[in-house]
C-alpha positions in Angstrom: 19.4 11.2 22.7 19.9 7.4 23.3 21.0 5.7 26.4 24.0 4.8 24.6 27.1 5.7 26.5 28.9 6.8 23.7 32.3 5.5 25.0 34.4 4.0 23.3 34.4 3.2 19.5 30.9 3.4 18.7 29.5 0.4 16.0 28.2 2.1 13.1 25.3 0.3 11.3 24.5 2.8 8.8 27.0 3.5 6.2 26.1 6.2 3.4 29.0 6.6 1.3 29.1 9.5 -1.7 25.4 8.2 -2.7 23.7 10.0 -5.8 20.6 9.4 -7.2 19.4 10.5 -10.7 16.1 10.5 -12.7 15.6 10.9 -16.3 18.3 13.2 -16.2 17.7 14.9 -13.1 19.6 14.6 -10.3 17.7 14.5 -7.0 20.6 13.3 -4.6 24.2 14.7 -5.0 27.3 13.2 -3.1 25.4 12.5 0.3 27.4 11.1 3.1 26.8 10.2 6.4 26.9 7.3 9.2 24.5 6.3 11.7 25.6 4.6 15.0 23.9 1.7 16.9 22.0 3.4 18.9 21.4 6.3 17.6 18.9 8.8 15.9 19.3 11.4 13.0 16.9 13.3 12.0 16.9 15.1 8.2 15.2 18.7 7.9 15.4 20.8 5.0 12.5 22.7 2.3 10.4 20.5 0.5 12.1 19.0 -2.6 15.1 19.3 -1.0 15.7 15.1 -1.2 14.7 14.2 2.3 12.3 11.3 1.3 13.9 9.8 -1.2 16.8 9.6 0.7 15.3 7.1 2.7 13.5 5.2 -0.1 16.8 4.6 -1.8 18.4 3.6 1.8 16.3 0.5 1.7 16.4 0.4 -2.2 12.8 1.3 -3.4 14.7 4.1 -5.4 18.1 2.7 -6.7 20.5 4.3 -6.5 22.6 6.1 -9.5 26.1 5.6 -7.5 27.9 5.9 -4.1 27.5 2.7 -1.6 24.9 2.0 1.2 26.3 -0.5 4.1 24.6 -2.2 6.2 26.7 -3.3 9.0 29.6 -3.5 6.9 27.4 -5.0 4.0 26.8 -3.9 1.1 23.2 -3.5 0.7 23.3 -4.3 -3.0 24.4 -7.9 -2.0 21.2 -8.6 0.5 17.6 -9.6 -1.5 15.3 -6.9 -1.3 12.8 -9.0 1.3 15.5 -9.1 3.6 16.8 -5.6 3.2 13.4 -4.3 3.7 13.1 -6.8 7.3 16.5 -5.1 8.6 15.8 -1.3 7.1 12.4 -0.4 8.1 10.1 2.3 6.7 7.3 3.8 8.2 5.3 6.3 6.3 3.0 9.3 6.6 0.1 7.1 4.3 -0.1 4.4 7.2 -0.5 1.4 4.8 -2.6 -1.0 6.8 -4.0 -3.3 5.5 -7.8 -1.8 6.1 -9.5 -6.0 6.4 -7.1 -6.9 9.3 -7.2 -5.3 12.6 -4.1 -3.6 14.6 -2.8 -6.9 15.8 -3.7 -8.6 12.5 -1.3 -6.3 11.0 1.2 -6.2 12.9 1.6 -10.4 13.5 1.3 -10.3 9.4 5.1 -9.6 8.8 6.3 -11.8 12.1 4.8 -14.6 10.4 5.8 -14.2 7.0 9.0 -12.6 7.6 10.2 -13.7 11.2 8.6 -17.2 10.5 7.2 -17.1 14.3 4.3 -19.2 15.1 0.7 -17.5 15.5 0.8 -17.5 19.4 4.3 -16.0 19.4 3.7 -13.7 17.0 0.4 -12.4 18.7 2.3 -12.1 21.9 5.2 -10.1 20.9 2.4 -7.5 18.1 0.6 -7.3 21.4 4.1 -6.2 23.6 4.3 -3.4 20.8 0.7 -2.1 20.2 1.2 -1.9 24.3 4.2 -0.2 23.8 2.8 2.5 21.4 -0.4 3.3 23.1 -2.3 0.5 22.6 -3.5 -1.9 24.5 -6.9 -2.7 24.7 -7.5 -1.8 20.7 -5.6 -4.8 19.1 -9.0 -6.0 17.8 -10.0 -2.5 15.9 -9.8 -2.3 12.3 -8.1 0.8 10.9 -11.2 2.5 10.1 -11.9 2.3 14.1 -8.9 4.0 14.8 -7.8 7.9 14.7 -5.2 9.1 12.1 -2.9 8.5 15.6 -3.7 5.6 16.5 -3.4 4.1 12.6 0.0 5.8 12.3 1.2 3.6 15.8 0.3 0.7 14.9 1.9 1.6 11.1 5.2 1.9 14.1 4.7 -0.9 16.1 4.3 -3.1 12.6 7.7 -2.0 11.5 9.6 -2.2 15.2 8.2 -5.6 15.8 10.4 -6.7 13.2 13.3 -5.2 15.4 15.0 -4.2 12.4 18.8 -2.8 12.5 17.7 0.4 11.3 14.1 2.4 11.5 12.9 4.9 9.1 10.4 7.8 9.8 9.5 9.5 6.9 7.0 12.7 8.2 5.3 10.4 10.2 3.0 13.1 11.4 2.8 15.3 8.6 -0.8 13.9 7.5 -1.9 14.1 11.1 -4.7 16.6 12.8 -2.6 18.9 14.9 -4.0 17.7 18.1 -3.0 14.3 17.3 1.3 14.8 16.7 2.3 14.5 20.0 1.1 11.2 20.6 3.1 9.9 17.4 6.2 12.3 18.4 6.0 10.4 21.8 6.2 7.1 20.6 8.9 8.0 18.3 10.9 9.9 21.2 10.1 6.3 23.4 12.0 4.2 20.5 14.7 6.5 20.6 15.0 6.1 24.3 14.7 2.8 24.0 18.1 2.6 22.0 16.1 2.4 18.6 18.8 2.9 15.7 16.4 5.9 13.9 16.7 7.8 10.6 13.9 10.5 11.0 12.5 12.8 8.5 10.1 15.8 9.7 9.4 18.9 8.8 8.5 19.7 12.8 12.1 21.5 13.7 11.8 21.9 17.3 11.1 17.6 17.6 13.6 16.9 15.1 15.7 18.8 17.3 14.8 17.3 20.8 14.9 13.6 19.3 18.1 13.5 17.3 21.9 13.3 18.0 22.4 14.5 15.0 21.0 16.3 12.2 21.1 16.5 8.4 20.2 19.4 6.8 19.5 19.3 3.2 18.8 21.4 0.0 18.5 20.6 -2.9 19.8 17.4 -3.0 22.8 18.2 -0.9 23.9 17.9 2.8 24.7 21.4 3.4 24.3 21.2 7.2 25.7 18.0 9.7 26.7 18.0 13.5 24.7 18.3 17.3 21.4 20.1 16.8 21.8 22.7 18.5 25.2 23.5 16.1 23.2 22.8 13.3 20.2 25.8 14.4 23.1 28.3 14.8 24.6 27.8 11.5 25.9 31.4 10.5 25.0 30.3 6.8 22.2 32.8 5.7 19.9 30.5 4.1 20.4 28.1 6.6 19.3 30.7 9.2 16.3 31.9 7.1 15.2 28.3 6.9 15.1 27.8 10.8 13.8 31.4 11.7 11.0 30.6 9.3 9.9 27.1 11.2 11.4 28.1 14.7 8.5 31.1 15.1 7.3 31.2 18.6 9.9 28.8 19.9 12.4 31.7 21.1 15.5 30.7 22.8 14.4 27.3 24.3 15.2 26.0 20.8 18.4 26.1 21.5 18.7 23.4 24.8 16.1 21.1 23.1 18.7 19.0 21.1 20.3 18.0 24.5 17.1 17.4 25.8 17.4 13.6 27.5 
């Protein structure tokens, strides 16, 4: 999906070794492996409950982990403090999480300042290169209440890219969104992965985790059960695999199956 080449040996920044997670006695992630290259996007799919979130809340450890190992460019991620994990793993969620007294640039310079250390001016000039970059320009003085669900969820993006973290995290970044109102978010997210963005995504849209991924994950319950192209992945011969796809793939017919190439 990126404009990666792909020659080559490829540098992987995301390492996800054997990881399982547990909770009171119930286990919510079992044995999951993967890597992520520079570059690159994934995107997870799979039924609700199947994992899919808190996979990526314990990849930038605001679940912990019950065992396995998550590197971070060769590092363990256990060994980096939590402030600076969370600056070089990003996480964007569907709640938005703005900070409703600031407006969009407000909250975007916030973590420049505190976490980048950059001075006001240089810090308003790059939140403004990113709320430009999502759609933007124009509203940086809006509070979130003077934005749509769309626009709130962008600037939620460009809050987190700013910090040019080594890896972003979507985590059904339109799923609380008015239908009308997904493509603009699924276009900014297609945009970073264009723009050589390394991306984790997780969405319950098939088709767009299809067309923005190099790879995806499926998962259920708890479990990769499914890894490899997209287009590999929607013609699993694995019956509930199938049943899963034909179930969100209604409509789509066999377009579905050129979308993961898409470039």
């Amino acid at each position: 999906m990126s404009d990666s080449s792909g020659h080559g040996s490829a540098e992987v920044v995301l390492d996800v070794r054997n990881m399982e997670m547990s909770v009171g006695g119930t286990t919510i992630l079992i044995d999951v492996s993967f890597q992520l290259e520079r570059g690159r996007t994934i995107s997870v799919v799979g039924p609700s409950g199947s994992g899919k979130s808190t996979l990526l809340r314990c990849l930038n450890r605001l679940e912990r982990i019950s065992s396995g190992s998550v590197l971070l460019g060769g590092v363990h991620t256990d060994a980096l403090p939590a402030p600076a994990l969370r600056s070089r793993i990003g996480l964007v969620s569907q709640k938005f999480a703005l900070f409703g007294h600031l407006d969009a640039l407000a909250n975007v310079t916030l973590g420049l300042r505190r976490t980048r250390h950059l001075s006001k001016p240089a810090a308003d000039e790059q939140a403004r290169e990113w709320l430009n970059r999502v759609g933007l320009a124009g509203l940086e003085k809006r509070r979130p209440h003077e934005l749509s669900g769309g626009q709130q969820q962008r600037v939620a993006i460009a809050r987190a890219a700013a910090l040019e973290p080594d890896v972003l995290l979507l985590d059904e970044v339109t799923s609380a969104l008015d239908p009308e109102l997904v493509e603009e978010v699924e276009n900014v997210v297609l945009g970073l992965a264009r723009s050589g963005t390394s991306l984790v995504v997780v969405t319950h849209e098939i088709p767009f985790a299809a067309k923005v991924a190099d790879i995806m994950l499926m998962m259920e319950a708890g479990q990769v059960v499914e890894t490899g192209p997209p287009q590999d992945v929607l013609a699993s011969s694995r019956p509930r695999s199938q049943r899963f796809f034909a179930r969100h793939l209604r409509g789509w017919g066999d377009s579905i199956t050129s979308v993961g190439s898409a470039g």
